[in-house]
C-alpha positions in Angstrom: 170.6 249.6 178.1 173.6 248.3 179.9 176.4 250.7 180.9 178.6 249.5 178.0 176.2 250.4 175.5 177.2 252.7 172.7 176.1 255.3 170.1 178.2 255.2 166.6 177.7 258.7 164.5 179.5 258.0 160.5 179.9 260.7 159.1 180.1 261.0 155.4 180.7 263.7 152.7 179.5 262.7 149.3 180.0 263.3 146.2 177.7 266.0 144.6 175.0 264.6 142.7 175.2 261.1 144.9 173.4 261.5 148.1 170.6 259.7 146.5 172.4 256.9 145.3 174.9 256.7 149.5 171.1 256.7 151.0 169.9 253.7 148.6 173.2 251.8 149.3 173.1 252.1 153.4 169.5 251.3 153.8 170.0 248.3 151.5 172.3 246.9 153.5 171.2 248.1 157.1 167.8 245.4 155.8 170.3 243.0 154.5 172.7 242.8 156.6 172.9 244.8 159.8 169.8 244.1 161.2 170.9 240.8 161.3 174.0 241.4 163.0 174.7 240.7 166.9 174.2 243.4 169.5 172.3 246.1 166.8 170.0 248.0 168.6 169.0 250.9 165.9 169.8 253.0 162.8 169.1 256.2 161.5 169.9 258.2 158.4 170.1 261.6 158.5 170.9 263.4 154.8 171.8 267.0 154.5 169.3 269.2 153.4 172.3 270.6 150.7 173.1 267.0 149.6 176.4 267.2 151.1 176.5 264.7 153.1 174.5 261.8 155.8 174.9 260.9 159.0 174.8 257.2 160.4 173.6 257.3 163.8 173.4 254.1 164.9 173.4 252.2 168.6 174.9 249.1 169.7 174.7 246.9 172.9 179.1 247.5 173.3 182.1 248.2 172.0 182.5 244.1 170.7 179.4 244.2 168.9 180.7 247.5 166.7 183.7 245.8 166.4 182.1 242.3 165.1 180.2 244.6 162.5 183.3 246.3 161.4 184.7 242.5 160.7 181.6 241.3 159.3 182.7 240.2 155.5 179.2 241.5 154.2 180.1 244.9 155.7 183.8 244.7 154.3 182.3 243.7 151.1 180.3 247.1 150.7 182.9 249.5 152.5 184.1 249.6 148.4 180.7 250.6 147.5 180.5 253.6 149.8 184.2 254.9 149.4 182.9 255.3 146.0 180.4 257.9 146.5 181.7 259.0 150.0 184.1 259.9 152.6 183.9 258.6 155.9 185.1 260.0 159.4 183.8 258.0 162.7 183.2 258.2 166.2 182.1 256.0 168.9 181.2 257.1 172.0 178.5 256.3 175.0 175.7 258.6 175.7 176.2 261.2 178.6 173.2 263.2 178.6 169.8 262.9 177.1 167.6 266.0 176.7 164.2 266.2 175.9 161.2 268.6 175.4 
């Protein structure tokens, strides 16, 4: 990975009873449309064992390319969708220590 890579974490709190429906809508469009996007590297969905919520983790090859996704008029065109079932809070940030086992 270059230097200028980057790690995006969404975080969002759904609507009870909904989870289901968030995960269906994100992995739909991470096949549709973000795996075709420039400078995607990976994505994972994490859901919350209480239903509460699921986390985005996704990484990126730099700060343009997250930016370029954000603009993307098939990703503005389901931001609608997922307001409706969720709340969303963001961050961006570059990896600063890896642990393993």
């Amino acid at each position: 990975m270059s230097d200028e890579s980057v790690v995006l974490i969404n975080l969002l709190k759904v609507e009870p009873g909904k989870q289901d429906a968030l995960v269906a809508l994100l992995k739909q469009n991470i096949d549709s449309v973000v795996r075709t996007l420039h400078g995607w590297r990976k994505t994972q969905l994490i859901a919350a064992t209480d239903g509460a919520g699921v986390v985005i983790y996704s990484e990126w090859e730099s700060p343009a390319a997250v930016e370029a996704m954000r603009n993307d008029p098939r990703m503005k065109a389901c931001f609608p969708k997922i307001a409706e079932l969720a709340s969303l809070d963001s961050v961006m940030g570059s990896t600063v220590a890896r642990e393993a086992r």
